[in-house]
C-alpha positions in Angstrom: 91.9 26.6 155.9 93.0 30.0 155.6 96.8 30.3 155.1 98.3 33.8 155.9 100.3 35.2 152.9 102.9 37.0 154.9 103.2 33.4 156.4 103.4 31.9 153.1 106.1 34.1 152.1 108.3 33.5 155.1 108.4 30.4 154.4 109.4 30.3 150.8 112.1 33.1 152.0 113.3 30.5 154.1 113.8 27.9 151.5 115.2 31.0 148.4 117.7 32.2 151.1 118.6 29.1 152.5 118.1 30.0 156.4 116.4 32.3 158.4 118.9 34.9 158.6 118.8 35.2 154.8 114.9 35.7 154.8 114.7 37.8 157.7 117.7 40.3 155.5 115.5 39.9 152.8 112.0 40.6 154.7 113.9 43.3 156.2 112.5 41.6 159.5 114.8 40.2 162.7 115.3 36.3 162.4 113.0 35.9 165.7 110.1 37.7 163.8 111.0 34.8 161.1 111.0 31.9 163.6 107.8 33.3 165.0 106.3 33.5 161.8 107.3 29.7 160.7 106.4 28.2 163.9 103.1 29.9 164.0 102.7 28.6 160.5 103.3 25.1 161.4 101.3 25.3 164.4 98.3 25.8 162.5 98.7 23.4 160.0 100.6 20.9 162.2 103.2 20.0 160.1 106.9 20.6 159.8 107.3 23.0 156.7 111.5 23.3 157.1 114.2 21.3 157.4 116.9 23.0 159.4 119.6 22.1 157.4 122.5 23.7 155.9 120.8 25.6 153.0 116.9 25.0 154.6 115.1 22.9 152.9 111.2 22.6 152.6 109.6 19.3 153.7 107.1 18.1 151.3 103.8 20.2 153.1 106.7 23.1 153.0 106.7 22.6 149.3 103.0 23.1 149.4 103.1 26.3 151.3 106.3 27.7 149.0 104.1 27.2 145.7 101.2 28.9 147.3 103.0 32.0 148.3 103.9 31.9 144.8 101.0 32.0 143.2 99.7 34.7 145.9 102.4 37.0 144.5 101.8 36.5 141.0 97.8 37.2 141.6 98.8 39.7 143.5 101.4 41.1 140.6 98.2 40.8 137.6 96.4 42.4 140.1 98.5 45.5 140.8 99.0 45.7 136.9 95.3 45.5 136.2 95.0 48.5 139.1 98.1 50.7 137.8 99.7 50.2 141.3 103.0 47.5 140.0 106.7 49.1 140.1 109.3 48.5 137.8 110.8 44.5 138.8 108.2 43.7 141.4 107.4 40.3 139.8 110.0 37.6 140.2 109.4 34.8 138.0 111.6 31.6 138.7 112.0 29.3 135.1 113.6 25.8 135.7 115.5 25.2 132.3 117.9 22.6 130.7 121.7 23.8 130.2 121.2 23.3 126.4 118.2 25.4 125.8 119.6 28.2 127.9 122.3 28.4 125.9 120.5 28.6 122.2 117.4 29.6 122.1 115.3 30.7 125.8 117.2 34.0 126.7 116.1 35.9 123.2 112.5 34.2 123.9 112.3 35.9 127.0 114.0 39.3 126.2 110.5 40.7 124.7 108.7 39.9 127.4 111.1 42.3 130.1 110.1 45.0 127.4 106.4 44.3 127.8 106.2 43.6 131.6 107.9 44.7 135.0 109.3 41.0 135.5 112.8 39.6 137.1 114.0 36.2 135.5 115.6 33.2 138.4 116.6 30.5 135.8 117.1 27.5 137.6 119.5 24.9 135.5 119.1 21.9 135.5 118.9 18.6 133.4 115.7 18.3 131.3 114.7 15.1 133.1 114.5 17.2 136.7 113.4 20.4 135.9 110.0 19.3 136.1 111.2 18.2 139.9 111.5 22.4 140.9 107.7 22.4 139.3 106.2 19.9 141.7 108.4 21.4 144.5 107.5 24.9 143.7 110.5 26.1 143.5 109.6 27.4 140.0 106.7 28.7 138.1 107.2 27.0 135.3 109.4 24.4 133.0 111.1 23.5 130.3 111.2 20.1 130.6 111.4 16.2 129.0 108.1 15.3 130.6 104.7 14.9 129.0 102.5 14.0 131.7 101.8 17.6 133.5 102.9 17.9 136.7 99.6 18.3 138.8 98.0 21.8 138.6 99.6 22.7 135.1 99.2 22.7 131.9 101.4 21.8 128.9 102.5 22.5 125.6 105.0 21.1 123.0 107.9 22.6 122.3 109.7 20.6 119.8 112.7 18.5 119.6 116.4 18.7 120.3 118.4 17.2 117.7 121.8 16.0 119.1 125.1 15.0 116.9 127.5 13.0 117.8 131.0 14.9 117.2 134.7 14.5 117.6 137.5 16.3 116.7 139.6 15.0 113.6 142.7 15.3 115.7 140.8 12.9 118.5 139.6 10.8 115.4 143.1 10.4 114.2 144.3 9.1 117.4 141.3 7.1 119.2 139.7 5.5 115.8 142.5 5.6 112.9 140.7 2.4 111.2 137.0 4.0 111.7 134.2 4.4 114.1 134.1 0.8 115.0 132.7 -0.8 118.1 136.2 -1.1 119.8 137.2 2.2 118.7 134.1 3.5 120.7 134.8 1.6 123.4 138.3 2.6 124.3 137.8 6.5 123.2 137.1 9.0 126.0 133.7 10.5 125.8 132.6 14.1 127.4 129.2 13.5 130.0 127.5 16.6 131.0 127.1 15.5 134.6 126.9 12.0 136.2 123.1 12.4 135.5 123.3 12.9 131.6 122.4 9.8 129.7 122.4 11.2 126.1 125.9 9.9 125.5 125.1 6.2 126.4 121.9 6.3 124.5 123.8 6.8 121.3 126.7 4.0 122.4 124.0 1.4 123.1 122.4 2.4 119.8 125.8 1.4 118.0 125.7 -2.0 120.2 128.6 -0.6 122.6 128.1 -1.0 126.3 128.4 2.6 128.2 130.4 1.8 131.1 133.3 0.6 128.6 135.2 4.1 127.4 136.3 6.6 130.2 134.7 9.8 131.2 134.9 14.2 131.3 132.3 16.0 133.2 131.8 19.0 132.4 128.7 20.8 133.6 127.8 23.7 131.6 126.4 24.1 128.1 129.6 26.4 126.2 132.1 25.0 128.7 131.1 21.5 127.5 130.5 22.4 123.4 134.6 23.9 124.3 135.3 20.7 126.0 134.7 19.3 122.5 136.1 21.2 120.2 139.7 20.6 121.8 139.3 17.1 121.5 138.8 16.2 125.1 136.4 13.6 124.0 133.6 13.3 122.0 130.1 14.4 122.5 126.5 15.0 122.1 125.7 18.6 120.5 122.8 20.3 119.2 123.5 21.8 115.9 123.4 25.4 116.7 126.9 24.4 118.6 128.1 21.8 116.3 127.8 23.5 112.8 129.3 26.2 112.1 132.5 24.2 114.0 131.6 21.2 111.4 131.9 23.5 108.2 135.2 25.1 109.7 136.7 21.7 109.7 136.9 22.0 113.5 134.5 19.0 114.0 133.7 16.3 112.2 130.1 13.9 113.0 130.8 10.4 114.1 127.5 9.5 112.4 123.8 8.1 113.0 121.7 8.0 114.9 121.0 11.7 115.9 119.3 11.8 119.1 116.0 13.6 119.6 114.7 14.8 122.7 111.4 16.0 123.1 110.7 19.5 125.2 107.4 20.6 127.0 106.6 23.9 128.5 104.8 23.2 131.5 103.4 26.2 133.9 100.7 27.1 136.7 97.5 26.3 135.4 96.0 30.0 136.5 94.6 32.8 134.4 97.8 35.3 134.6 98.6 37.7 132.1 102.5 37.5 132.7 102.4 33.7 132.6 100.5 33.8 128.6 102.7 36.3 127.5 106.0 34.2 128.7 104.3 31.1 127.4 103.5 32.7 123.9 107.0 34.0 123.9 108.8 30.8 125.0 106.9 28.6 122.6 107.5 31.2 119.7 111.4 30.7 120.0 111.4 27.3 120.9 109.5 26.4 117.6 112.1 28.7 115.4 114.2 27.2 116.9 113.7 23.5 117.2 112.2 20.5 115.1 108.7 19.9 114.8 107.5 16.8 116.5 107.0 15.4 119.8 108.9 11.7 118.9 
């Protein structure tokens, strides 16, 4: 069945703007030219594509059609390169990413690739353990995420690992755990969560035989916002050492100790033969590897 890509494309306007008034602003179309377009769409493939809800959402065969008008722009982007025809930002390439890895190392992976191609970044944030979520969805071309299996219709490559350190303040170590980093020290000392979602924190309690629902709570959801949170002895936390280090040899922070946590990162994209989508991969992998430990485990 032959799906229109003007059709396509209304519908994943839909679901980027959030309702039909936004794609229609954004299609430079009315919003009856957009309702025409989606119903005609779902007419002829009998499905409901969009949830009408407050932003619009796609419904799983929407999710379909959103990832296929996708993938007809970026053909269609190779295309005009390969032909001479592209403008300057006609390619907009949506990245889901992890908090952490936005804030160290992606953004100078990607800078070379804006000087070799016409290309607008979307990075979608989100924790490592969903980005791969926005993949399936269509929502994004491509991931850095914690999981191996590849999503269907994509390929993957290893990135490395992200070592996390557990680190306090000396000031909250003076107060919280004056007689030492003991089991009961841990479990009456405030910790700092990403978001209700992040797990790293508990994985390191239950590795020192403390149970996770014991010491209270911060969330606070964003990378340098949360490394900050730290650092004035909110709580303790989880930080990579790109954050932790130079804080650690200014006396600022001081590690709680083993284990260091290691999370493993994949780069999973479109399995299609684009070359915007090599060069970003090339370029992705090449900073994550400086920047990150070898290994998968």
């Amino acid at each position: 069945m032959w799906i229109s890509p003007e059709l396509a494309e209304t519908v994943a306007a839909i679901v980027d703007e959030g309702s039909l008034e936004g794609a229609a602003r954004a299609l430079r179309i009315t919003p009856s030219a957009v309702s025409q377009r989606l119903r005609a769409l779902e007419a002829q493939l009998g499905r409901v594509l969009v949830v009408r809800s407050k932003p619009a959402r796609p419904t799983e065969a929407g999710s379909v059609v959103v990832r296929l008008s996708r993938q007809y722009a970026l053909l269609g982007h190779d295309a005009g390169v390969a032909l001479g025809l592209e403008g300057p930002g006609r390619m907009n390439v949506p990245i889901a990413v992890n908090a952490d890895s936005l804030a160290t190392w992606l953004l100078p992976g990607l800078e070379p690739v804006t000087r070799s191609h016409d290309v607008a970044f979307e990075l979608r944030r989100e924790d490592e353990d969903r980005t791969a979520d926005l993949l399936e969805a269509g929502a994004v071309m491509a991931a850095v995420t914690s999981q191996r299996e590849p999503i269907a219709g994509c390929t993957v490559t290893p990135l490395g690992l992200v070592i996390y350190d557990a680190v306090a303040t000396p000031g909250y170590v003076a107060r919280w755990m004056p007689e030492g980093i003991t089991r009961s020290a841990l479990a009456r000392g405030p910790l700092i969560d990403f978001d209700r979602a992040d797990d790293i924190q508990s994985a390191w309690l239950r590795e020192r035989g403390v149970e996770p629902r014991q010491p209270p709570r911060h969330y606070v959801p964003a990378s340098e916002d949360y490394a900050a949170a730290v650092r004035l002895g909110l709580g303790w936390g989880m930080l990579p050492p790109q954050q932790s280090q130079p804080s650690i040899e200014a006396g600022l922070l001081v590690p709680l100790g083993e284990p260091r946590m290691r999370v493993p990162l994949y780069w999973q994209q479109w399995n299609l033969r684009s070359p915007l989508l090599s060069d970003i991969r090339e370029a992705v992998v090449s900073a994550a590897r400086a920047a990150l430990e070898s290994g998968e485990s």
